[in-house]
C-alpha positions in Angstrom: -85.0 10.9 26.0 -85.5 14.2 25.0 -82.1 16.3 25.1 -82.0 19.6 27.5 -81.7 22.5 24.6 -80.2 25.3 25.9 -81.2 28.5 23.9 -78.3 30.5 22.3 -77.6 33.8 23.7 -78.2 37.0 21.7 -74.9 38.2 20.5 -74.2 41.2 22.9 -73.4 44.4 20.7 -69.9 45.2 20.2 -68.0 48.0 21.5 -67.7 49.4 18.2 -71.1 49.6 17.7 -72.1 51.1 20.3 -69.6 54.0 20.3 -70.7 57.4 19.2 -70.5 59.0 16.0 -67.9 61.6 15.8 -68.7 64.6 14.1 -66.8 67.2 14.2 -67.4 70.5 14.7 -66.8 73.6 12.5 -64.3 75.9 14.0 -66.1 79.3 15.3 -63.2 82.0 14.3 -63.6 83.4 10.8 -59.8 83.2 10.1 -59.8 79.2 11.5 -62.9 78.2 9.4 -61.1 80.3 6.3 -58.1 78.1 6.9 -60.1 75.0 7.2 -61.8 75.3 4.5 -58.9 76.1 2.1 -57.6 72.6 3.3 -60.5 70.9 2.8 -60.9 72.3 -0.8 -57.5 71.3 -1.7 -58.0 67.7 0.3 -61.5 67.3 -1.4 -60.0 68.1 -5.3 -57.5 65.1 -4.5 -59.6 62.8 -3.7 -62.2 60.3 -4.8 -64.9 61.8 -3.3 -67.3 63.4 -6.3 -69.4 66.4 -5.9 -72.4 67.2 -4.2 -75.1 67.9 -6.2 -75.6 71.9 -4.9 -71.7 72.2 -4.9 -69.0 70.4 -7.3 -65.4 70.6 -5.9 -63.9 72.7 -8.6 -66.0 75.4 -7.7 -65.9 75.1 -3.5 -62.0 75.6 -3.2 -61.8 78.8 -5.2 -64.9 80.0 -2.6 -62.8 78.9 0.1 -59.6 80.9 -1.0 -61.1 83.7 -2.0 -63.2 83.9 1.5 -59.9 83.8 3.3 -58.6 86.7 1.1 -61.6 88.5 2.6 -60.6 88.5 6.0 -57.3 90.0 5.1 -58.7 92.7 3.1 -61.2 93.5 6.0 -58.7 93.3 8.9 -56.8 95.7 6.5 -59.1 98.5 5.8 -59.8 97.9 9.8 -56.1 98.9 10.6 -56.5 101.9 8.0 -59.1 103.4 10.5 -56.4 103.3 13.5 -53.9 105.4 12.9 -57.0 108.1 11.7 -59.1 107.6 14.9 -56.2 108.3 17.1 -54.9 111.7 15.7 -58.6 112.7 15.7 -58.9 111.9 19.4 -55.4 114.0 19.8 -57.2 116.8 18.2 -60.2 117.0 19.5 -58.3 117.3 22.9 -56.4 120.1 21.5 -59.5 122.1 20.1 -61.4 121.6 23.2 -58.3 123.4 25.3 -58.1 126.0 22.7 -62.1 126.8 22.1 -61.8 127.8 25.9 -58.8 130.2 25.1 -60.9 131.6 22.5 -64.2 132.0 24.9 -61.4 133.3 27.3 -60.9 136.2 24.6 -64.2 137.4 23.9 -65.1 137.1 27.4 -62.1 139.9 27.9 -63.5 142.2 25.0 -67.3 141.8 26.0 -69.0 142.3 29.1 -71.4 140.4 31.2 -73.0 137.7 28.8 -72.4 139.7 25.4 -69.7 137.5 24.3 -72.1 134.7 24.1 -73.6 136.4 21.2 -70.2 135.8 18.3 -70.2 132.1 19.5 -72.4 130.9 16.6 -69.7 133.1 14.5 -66.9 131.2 16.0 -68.8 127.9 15.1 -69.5 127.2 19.1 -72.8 125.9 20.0 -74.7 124.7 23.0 -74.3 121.0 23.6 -76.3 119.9 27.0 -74.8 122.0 29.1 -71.5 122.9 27.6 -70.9 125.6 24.6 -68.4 124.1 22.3 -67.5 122.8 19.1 -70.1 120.2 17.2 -69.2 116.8 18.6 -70.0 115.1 15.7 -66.7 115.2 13.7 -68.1 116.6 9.9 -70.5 119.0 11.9 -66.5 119.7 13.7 -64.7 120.3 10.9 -67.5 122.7 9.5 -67.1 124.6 12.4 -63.8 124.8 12.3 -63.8 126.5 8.9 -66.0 129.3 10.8 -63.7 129.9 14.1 -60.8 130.4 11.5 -62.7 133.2 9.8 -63.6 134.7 13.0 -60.3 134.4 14.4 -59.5 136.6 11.9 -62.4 139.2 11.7 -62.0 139.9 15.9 -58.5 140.7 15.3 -57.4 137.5 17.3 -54.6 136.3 14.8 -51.8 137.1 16.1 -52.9 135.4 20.0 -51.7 132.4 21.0 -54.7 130.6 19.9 -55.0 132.7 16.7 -54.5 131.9 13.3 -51.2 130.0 13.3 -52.8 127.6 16.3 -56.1 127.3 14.0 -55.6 127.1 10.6 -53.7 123.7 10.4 -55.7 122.0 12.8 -58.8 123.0 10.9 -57.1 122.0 7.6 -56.0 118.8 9.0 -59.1 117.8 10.5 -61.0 117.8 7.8 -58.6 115.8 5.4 -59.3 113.5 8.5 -62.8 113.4 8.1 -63.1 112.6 5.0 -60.4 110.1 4.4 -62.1 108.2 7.4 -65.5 108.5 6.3 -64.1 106.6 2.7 -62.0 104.2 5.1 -65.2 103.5 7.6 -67.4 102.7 4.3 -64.4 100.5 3.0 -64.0 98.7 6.2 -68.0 98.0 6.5 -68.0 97.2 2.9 -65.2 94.4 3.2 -66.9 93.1 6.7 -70.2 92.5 4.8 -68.3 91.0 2.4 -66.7 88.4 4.5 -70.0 88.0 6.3 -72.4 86.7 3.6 -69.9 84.4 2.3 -69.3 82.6 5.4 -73.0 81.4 5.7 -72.3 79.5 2.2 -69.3 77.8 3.2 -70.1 76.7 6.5 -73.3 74.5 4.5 -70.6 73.5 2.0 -68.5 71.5 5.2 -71.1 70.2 7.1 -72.2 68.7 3.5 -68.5 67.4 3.4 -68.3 65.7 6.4 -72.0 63.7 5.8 -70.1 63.0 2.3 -66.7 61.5 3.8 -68.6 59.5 6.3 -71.1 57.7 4.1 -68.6 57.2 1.7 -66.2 55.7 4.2 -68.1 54.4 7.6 -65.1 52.0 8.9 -62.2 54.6 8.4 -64.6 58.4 8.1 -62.3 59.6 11.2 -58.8 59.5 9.6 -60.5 61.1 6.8 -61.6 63.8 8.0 -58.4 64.4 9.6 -56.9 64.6 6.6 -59.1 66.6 5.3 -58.2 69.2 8.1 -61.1 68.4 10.5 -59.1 67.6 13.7 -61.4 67.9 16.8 -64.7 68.2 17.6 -64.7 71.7 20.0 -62.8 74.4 19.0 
């Protein structure tokens, strides 16, 4: 008598594999991927792991470090610009008040609309529908220089808003001017520094994490913890 065979079930997939793969992801702050990737470097030198064949390990650390010393060097010459921008802003309020005075005075010594004529003496110019100072800060300081001469030449130094009220504020501003203009190009220098090389090492650790998790596909996640990858939203 033939014997009932019962077929053998199919071996159900465990949980294990059907979990999902963790990847992590890379952070999206500049100063958190600098700080990861210094960690990584230093984890990546220690281990086992060998290089990638674009990147060896010896080279990707000092890349790491000396992104990270980019960021402070940027955020530097960005605090440099602070201090400049605000005692700009202060002046520009106070040469505004005083270019009035000084319309106020040749408006006293000229009739009608004659005084109009010595604004382009004074350095005051039509902007929409205001007559003042250049907006533009080196056109500014250039026209400074002027209203300082004519000051002088319409006998209007010794007025509240003469020569004592104008001739620091001219010399001042355009120190101003110019240091900023060297800190602005400083500033953008560093921040296109920090820029390209962040492109580089963002491809360097998404390499690294492929590398730690075909190298070790039971244990990958402690891994990359320890290799400072901690979470996979940041």
């Amino acid at each position: 008598m033939a014997l009932d065979a019962t077929p053998a079930a199919n071996p159900s997939p465990s949980a294990s594999d059907n979990a999902p793969t963790y990847t992590p992801s890379l952070p999206f702050g500049q100063l958190e991927l600098a700080t990861l990737a210094v960690n990584a470097g230093k984890a990546w030198q220690a281990s086992e792991l060998g290089d990638l064949l674009w990147k060896t390990k010896a080279a990707f650390l000092p890349q790491a470090e000396t992104y990270l010393a980019s960021l402070e060097t940027a955020d530097a010459a960005g605090d440099n610009r602070s201090p400049q921008a605000r005692r700009l802003r202060e002046l520009d309020k106070a040469i505004d008040k005083g270019v009035t005075l000084v319309k106020g005075y040749l408006a006293e010594d000229h009739e009608d609309d004659a005084d109009e004529a010595y604004y382009d003496e004074f350095g005051i110019k039509a902007e929409g529908k205001n007559q003042r100072l250049p907006g533009a800060r080196p056109a500014r300081a250039k026209a400074l220089a002027k209203l300082v001469k004519a000051i002088k030449a319409h006998g209007y130094d010794d007025r509240k808003y003469g020569k004592a009220f104008w001739t620091p504020i001219a010399s001042e501003y355009a120190e101003l001017v110019e240091k900023r203009t060297q800190t602005e190009g400083n500033a953008s220098g560093e921040t296109g520094k920090k820029n390209v090389q962040e492109k580089p090492l963002r491809k360097v650790l998404k390499a690294l994490i492929s590398l730690i998790k075909a190298h070790y596909p039971d244990t990958y996640k402690s891994v990359l913890r320890e290799f400072g990858f901690q979470k996979e939203g940041y």
